[in-house]
C-alpha positions in Angstrom: 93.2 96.0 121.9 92.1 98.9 119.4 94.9 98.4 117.2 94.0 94.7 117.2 90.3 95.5 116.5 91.7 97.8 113.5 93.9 95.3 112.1 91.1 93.1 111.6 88.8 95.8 110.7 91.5 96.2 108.0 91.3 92.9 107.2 87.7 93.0 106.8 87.9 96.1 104.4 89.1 93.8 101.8 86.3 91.6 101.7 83.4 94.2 100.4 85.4 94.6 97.3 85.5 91.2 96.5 81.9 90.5 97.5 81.1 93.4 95.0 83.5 91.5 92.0 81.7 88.0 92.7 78.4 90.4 92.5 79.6 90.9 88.7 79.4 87.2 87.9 75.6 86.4 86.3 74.1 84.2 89.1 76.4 85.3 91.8 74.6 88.9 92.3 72.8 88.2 95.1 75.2 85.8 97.4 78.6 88.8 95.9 76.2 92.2 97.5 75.3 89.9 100.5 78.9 89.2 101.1 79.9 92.7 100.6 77.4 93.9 102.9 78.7 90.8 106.0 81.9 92.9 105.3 80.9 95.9 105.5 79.2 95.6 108.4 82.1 93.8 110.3 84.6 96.0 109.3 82.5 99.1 110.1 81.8 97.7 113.6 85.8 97.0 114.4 86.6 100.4 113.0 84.0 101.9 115.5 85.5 99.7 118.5 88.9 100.7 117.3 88.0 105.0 117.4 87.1 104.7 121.3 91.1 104.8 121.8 92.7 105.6 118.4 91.9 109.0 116.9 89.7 108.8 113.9 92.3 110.5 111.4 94.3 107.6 112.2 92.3 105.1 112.5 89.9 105.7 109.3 93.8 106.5 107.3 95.1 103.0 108.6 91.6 101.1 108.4 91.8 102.4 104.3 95.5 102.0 104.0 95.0 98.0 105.0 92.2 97.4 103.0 93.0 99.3 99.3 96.4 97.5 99.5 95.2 93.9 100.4 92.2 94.8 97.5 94.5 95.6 95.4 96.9 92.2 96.2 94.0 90.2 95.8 93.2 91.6 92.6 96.6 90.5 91.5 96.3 87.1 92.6 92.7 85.9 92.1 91.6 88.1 89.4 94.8 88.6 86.8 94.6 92.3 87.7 97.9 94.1 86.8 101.4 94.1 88.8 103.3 97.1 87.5 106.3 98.4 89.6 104.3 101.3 89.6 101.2 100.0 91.1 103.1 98.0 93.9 105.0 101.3 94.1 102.1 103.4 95.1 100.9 100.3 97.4 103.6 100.5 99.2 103.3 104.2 99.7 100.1 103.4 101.2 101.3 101.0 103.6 104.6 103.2 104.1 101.6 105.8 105.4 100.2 103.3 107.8 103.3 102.5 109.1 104.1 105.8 110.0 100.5 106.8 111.6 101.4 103.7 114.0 105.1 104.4 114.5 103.4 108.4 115.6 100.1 107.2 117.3 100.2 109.0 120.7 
């Protein structure tokens, strides 16, 4: 269940990010930080529920790993940001990482 709980904390990750890019919009301020802070605080709870069986290393690296690469997918999709080999390159690094700290999670 705590890699479950991760996943979605993960998942979660992504939207404070956004909610703080909709906060850039003029009229949007207020309903962007509100949604950054829903996220926040859902993802920050999962992570917590998450640390009572994976080791925080792990689980803060993984909990990261999920949410700077879906940020930066997201980016690519909804807001023109750019897709250079070398960007999904270092992405995939990332998630090459958080592979690796689940493949070795004891």
């Amino acid at each position: 269940m705590a890699w479950l709980y991760l996943t979605f904390a993960g998942l979660l990750e992504i939207g404070w990010p956004v909610g703080l890019k909709i906060a850039q919009t003029e009229g949007s301020r207020v309903l962007g930080v509100l949604l950054a802070l829903v996220f926040m605080l859902g993802s920050g709870l999962l992570l917590w529920l998450a640390q009572r069986e994976i080791p925080m290393g792990t689980s803060y690296a993984v909990w990261t790993g999920i949410g700077a690469a879906g940020a930066f997918l997201y980016g690519i999709v909804f807001y023109g940001d750019t897709a250079t080999v070398g960007r999904f390159l270092g992405v995939g690094l990332i998630l090459a990482g958080v592979v690796t700290l689940k493949l070795v999670h004891e």
